[in-house]
N, C-alpha and C positions, 0 to 999 in steps of 0.2 A: 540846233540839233536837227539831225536828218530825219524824214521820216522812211526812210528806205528800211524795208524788214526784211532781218536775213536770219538765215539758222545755220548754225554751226554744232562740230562735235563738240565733247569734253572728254578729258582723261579718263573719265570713268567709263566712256561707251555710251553716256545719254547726249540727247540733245539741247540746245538752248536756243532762244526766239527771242531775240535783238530789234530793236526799233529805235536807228542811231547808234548810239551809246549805250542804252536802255536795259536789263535785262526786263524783258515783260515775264517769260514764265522757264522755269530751266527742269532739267531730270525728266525729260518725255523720252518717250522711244523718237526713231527718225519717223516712224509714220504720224505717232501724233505730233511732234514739232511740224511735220508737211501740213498738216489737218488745219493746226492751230495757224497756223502763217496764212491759209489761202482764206482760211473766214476772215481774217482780217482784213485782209487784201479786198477780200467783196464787201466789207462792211464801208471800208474805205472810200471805195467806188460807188458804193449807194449812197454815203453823203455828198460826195464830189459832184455826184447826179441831180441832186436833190437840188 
């Protein structure tokens, strides 16, 4: 599985936060599907670092 994180629409107008295949968390507005995407992204990067 990939670990690439992506957000996409849904029919209904919310957003959804994909990791791969994955759904990790869905029904956010698009700001907070951005929000929730980039902590991960930094959380990411701080174990990478580590």
């Amino acid at each position: 599985m990939s670990n690439v994180i992506r957000v996409k629409p849904t029919h209904d107008g919310t957003y959804t936060v994909y990791r791969g295949d994955a759904v990790l968390i869905s029904g956010l507005t698009r700001l907070q599907a951005e929000r929730y995407e980039a902590r991960i992204a930094a959380e990411a990067e701080a174990l990478a670092a580590a």
